[in-house]
Backbone as a ProteinNet text record, in pm:
[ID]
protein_1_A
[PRIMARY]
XXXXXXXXXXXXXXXXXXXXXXXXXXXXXXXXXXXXXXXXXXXXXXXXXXXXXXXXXXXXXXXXXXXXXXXXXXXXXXXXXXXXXXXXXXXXXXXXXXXXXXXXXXXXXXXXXXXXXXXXXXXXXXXXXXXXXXXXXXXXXXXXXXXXXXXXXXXXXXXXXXXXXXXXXXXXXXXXXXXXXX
[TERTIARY]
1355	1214	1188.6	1261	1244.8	1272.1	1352.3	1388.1	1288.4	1195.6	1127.4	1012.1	974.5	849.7	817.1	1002.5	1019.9	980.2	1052	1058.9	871.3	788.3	684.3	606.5	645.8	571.8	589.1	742.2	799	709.4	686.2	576.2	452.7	407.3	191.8	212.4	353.1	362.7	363.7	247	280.5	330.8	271.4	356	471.9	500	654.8	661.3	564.9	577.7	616.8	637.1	618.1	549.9	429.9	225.7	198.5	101	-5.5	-126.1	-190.8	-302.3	-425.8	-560.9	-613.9	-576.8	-533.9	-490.8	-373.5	-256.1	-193.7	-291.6	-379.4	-445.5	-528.8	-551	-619.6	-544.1	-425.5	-305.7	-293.7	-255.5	-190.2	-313.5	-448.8	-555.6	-575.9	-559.5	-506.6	-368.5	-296.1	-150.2	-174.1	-253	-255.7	-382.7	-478.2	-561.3	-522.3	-439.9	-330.6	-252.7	-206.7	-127.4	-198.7	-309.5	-425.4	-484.3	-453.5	-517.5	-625.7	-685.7	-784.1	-772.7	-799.8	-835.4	-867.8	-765.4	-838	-976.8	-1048.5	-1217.5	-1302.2	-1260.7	-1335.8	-1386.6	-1516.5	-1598.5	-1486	-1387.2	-1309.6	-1164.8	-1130.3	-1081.5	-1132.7	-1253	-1306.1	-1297.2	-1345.5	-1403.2	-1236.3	-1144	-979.9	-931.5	-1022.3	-963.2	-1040.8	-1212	-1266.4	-1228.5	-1199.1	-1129.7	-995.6	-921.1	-842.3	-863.4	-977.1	-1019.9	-1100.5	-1144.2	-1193.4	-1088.3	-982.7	-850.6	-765.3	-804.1	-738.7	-886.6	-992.8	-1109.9	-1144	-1102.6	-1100.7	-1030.1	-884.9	-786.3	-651	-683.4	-585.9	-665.7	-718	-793.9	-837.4	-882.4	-957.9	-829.3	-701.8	-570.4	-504.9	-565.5	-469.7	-511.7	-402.8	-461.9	-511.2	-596.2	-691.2	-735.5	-772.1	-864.1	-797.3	-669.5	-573.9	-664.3	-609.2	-575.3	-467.1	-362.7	-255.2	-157.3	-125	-49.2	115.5	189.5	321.1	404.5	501.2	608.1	642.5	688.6	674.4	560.8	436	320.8	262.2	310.6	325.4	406.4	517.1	602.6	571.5	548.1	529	390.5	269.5	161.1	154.9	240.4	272.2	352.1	437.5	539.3	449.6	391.3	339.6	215.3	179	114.1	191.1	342.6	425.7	392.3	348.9	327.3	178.5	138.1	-37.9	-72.2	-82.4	-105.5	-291.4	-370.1	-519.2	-511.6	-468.9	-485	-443.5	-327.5	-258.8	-343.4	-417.2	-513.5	-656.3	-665.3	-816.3	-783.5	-706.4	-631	-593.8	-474.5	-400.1	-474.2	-538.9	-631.1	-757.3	-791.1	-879.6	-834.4	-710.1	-626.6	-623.3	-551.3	-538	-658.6	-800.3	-911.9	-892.3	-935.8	-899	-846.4	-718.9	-590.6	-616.6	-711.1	-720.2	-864.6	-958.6	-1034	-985	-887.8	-790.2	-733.7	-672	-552.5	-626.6	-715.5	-757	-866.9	-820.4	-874.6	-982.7	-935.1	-1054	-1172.6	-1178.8	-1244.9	-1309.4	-1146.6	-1144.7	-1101.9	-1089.7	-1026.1	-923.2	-841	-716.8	-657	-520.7	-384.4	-301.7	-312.1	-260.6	-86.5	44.6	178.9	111.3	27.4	46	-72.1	-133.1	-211.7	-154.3	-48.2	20.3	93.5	188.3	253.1	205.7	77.7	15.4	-23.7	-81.6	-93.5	13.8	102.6	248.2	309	308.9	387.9	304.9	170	59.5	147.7	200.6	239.5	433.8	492.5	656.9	651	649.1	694.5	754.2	918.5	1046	1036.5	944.4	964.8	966.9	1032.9	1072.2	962	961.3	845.6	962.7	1032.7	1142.4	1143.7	1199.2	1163.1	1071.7	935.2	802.3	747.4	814	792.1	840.9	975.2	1111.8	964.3	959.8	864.9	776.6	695	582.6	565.9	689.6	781.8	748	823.5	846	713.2	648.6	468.4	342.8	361.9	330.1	353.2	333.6	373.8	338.4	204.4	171.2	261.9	273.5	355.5	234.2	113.5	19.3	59.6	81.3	79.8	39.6	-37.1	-125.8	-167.8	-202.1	-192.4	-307.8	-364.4	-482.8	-532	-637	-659.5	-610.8	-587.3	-485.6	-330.9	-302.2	-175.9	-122.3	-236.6	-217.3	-228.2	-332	-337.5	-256.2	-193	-61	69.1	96.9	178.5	155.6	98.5	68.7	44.3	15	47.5	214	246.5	368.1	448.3	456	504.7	534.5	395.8	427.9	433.5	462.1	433.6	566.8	645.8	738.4	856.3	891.2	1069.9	1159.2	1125.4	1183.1	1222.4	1347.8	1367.9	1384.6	1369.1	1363.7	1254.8	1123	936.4	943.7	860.8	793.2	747.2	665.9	626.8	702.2	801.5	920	925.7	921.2	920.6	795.6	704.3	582.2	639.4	677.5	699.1	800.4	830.9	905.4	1069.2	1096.7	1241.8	1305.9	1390	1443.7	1528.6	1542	1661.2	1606.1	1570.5	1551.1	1604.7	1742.1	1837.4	1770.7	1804.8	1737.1	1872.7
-965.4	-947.8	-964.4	-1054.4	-1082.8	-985.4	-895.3	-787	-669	-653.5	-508.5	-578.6	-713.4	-799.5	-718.1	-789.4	-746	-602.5	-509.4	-380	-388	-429.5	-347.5	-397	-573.1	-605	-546.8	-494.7	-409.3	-312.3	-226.2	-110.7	-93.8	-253.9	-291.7	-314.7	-346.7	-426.7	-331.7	-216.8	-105.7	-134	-206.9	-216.9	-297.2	-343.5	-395.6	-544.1	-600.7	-777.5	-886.1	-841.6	-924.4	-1030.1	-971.7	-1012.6	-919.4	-937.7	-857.6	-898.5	-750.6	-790	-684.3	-699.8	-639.1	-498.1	-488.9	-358.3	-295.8	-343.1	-274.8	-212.4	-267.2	-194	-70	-94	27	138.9	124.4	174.3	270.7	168.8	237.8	337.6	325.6	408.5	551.7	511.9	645.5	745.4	690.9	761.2	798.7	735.2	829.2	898.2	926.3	1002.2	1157.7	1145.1	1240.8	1273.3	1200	1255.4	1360	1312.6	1375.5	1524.8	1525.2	1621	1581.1	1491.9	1448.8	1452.4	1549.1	1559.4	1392.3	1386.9	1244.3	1237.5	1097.3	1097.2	1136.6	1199.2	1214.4	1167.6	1209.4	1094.1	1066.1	1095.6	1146.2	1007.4	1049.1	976.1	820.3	822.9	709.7	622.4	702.7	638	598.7	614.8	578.8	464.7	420.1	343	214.8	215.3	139.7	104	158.9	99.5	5.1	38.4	-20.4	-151.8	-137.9	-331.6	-335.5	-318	-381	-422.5	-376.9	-472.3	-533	-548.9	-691.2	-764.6	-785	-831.5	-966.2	-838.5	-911.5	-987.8	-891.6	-972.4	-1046.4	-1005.6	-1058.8	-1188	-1152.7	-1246.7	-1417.2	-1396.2	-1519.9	-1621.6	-1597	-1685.5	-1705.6	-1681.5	-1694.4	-1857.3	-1936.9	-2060.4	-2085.2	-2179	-2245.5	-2158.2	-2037.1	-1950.9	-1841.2	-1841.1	-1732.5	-1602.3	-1526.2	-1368.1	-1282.7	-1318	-1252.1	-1323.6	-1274	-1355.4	-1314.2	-1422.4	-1366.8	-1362.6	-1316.6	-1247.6	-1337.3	-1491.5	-1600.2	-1607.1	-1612.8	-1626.9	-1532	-1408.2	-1305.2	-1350.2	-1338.3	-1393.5	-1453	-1580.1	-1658.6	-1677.3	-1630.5	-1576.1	-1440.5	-1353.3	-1252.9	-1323.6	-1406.5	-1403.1	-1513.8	-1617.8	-1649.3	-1608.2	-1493.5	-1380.6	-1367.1	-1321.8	-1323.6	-1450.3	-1564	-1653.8	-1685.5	-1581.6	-1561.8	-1469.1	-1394.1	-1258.2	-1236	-1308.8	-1330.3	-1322.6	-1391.8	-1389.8	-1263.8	-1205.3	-1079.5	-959.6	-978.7	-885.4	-882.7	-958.3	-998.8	-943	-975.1	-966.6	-829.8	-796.9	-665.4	-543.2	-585.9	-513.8	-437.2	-526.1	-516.6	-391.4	-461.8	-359.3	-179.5	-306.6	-81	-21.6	-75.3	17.4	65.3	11.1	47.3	175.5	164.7	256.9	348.7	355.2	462.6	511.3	470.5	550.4	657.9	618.5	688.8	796.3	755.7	865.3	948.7	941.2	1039.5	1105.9	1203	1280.9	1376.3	1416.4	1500.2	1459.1	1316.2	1222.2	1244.6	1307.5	1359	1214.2	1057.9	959.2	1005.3	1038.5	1072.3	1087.1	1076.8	1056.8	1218.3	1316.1	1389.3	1408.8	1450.3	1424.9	1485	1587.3	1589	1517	1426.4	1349.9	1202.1	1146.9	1078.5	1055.4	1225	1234.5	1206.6	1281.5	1291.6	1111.4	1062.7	909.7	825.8	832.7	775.3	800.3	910.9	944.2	907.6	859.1	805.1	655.1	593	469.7	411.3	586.9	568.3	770.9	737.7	848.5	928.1	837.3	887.3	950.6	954.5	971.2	1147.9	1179.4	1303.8	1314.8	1470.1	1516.8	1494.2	1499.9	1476.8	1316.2	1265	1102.7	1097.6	1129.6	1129.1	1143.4	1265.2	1310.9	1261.8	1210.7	1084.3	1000.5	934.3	792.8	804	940.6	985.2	986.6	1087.4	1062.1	938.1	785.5	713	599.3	649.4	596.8	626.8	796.7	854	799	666.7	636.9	761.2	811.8	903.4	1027	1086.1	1192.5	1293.9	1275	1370.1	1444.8	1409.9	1523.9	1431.7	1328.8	1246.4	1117.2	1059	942.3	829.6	785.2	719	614.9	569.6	492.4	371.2	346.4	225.4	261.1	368.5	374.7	323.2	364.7	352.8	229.4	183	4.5	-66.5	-51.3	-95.6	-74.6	7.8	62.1	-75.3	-58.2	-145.5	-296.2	-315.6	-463.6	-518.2	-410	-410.3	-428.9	-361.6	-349.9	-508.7	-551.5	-695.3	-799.4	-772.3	-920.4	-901.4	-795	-785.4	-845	-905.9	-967.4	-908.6	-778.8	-690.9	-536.1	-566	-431.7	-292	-279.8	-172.6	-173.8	-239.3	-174.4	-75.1	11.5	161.3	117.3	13.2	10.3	-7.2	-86.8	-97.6	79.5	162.5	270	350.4	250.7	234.6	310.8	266.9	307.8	448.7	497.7	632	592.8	418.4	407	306.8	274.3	96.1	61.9	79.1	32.5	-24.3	-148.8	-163.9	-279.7	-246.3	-275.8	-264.3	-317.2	-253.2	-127.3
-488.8	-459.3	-309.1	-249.5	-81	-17.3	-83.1	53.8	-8.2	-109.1	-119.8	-39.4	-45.5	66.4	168.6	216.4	377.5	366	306.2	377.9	327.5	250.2	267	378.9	429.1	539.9	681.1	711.4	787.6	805.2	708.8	748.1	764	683	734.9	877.3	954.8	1088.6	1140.3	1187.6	1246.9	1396.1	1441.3	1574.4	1584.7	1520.1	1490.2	1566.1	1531.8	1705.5	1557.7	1471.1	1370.3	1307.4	1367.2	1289.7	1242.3	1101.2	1070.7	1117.3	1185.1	1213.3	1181.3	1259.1	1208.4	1346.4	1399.6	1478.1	1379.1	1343.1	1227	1118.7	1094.1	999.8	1042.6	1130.1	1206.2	1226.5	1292.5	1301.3	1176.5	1060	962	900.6	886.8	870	961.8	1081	1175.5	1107.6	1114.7	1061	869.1	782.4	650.8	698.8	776.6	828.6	853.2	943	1016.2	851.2	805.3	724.3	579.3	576.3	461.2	577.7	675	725	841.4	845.9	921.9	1054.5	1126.6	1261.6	1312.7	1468.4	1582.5	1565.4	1522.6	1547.4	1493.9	1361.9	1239.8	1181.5	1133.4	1052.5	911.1	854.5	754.4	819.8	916	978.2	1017	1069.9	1036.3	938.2	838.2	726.3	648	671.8	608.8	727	842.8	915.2	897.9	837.1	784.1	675.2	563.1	449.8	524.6	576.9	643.1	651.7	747	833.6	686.3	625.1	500.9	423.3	441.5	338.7	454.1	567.2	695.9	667.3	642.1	665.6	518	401	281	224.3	246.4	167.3	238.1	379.8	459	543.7	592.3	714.7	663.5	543.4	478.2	450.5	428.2	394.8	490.8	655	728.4	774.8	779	830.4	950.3	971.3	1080.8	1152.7	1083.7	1165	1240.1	1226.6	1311.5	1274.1	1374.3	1351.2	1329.8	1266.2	1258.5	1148.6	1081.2	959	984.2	986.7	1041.7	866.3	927.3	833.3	687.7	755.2	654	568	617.8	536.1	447.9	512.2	396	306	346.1	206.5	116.9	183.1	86.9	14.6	35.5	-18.4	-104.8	-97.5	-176	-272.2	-227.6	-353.2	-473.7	-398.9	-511	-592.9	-576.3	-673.2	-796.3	-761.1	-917.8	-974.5	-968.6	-1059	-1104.3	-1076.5	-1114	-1113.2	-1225.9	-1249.3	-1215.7	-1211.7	-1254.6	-1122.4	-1014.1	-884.3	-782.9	-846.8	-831.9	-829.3	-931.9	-1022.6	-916.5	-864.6	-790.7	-707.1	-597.4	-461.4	-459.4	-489.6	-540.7	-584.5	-680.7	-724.9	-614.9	-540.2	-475.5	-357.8	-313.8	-186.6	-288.2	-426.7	-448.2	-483.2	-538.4	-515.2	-377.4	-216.2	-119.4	-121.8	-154.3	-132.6	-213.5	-338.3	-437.1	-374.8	-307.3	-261.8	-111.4	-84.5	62.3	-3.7	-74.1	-166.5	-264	-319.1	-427.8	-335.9	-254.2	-164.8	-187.6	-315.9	-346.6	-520.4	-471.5	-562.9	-674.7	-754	-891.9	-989.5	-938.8	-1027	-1024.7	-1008.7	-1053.8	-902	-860.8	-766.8	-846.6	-729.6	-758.1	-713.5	-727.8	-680.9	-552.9	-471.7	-294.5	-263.2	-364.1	-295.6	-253.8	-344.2	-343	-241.2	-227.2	-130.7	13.2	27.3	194.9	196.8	110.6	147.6	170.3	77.1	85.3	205	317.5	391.9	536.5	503.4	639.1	642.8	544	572.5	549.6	517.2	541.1	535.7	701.9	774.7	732.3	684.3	648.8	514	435.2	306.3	310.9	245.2	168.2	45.2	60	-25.6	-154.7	-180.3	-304.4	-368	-251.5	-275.3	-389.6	-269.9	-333.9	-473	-512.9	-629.7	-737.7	-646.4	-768.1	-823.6	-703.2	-769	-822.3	-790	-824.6	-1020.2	-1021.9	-1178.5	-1243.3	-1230.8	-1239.8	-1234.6	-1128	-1145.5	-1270.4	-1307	-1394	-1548.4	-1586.8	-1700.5	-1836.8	-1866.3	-1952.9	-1944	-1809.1	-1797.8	-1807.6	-1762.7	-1738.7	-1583.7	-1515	-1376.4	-1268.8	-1311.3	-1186	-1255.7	-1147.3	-1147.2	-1211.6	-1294.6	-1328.7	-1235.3	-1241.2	-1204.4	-1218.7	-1324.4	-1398.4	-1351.4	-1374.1	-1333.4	-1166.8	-1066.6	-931.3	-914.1	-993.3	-978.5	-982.4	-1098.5	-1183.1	-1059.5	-1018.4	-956.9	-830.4	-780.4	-627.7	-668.2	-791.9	-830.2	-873.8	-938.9	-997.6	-862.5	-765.9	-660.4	-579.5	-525.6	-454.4	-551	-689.6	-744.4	-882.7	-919.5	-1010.4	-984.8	-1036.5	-1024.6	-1043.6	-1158.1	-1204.2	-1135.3	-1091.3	-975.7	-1079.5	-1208.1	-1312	-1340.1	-1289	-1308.6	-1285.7	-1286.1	-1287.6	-1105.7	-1098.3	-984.6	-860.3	-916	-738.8	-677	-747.4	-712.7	-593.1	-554.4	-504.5	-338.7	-281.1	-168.5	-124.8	-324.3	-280.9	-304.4	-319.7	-325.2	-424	-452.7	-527.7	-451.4	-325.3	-209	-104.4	-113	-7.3	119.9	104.5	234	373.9	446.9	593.8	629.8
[MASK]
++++++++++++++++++++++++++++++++++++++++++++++++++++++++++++++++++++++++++++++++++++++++++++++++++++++++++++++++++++++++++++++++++++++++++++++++++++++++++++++++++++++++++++++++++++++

């Protein structure tokens, strides 16, 4: 479970100093912007960089101790990891980020995560990913085997993700991979 952490804290750390902050989040809202299509300075663009600081604002900022601004690598850890031992808390928290993330990604705000809606969001926050990858996990996310993604399903997926022990969930598949070596 420590090393799928890392690699996902690795990639919220858009600038790589090894803090999260609320400029990574901004960051990473610019880059799935660009990746959905969104022209520099768009109200469209905007509005995916505000959701952004609304999940550094909500669900990051309030746990950082004595008032910091930047939550380092350890404290992720170890605040993510103990989510796997509280699903209710997981569910609040988690939950909360993937509404966020499901109002970014379901682009054309049908409820539903389509496989290139998936894809264009997935690839604003791992560059590297292959439209193939994509579709692997995409597979593997799809529990019904309808085509796209539910709302429950996307949820599920991004909870399953930071809080499963189990490297054979449906959700480790979240970021497009089950490898995650550096």
């Amino acid at each position: 479970m420590t090393a799928k952490l890392e690699f996902g804290f690795d990639h919220l750390d858009a600038d790589g100093d090894g803090q999260l902050t609320e400029q990574d989040h901004r960051a990473m809202g610019r880059s799935v912007a660009e990746s959905l299509g969104h022209p520099s300075g768009s109200a469209e663009e905007q509005r995916i960089v505000d959701a952004y600081v609304r999940i550094w604002r909500d669900l990051h900022l309030p746990y950082i101790p004595g008032g910091g601004a930047s939550l380092s690598r350890e404290q992720f850890l170890r605040s993510t990891r103990s989510l796997a031992d509280d699903q209710e808390a997981a569910r609040g928290t988690l939950g909360a980020l993937a509404e966020a993330f499901l109002e970014v990604a379901d682009a054309d705000a049908d409820g539903r995560v389509s496989p290139e809606e998936f894809y264009a969001f997935q690839h604003g926050h791992f560059p590297t990913l292959s439209r193939e990858r994509a579709d692997e996990a995409f597979a593997h996310l799809d529990r019904d085997g309808d085509g796209a993604l539910s709302r429950e399903e996307f949820i599920s997926a991004i909870i399953e993700f930071w809080t499963s022990t189990d490297p054979k969930s449906p959700g480790t598949w979240w970021t497009g991979t089950q490898n995650f070596t550096p």
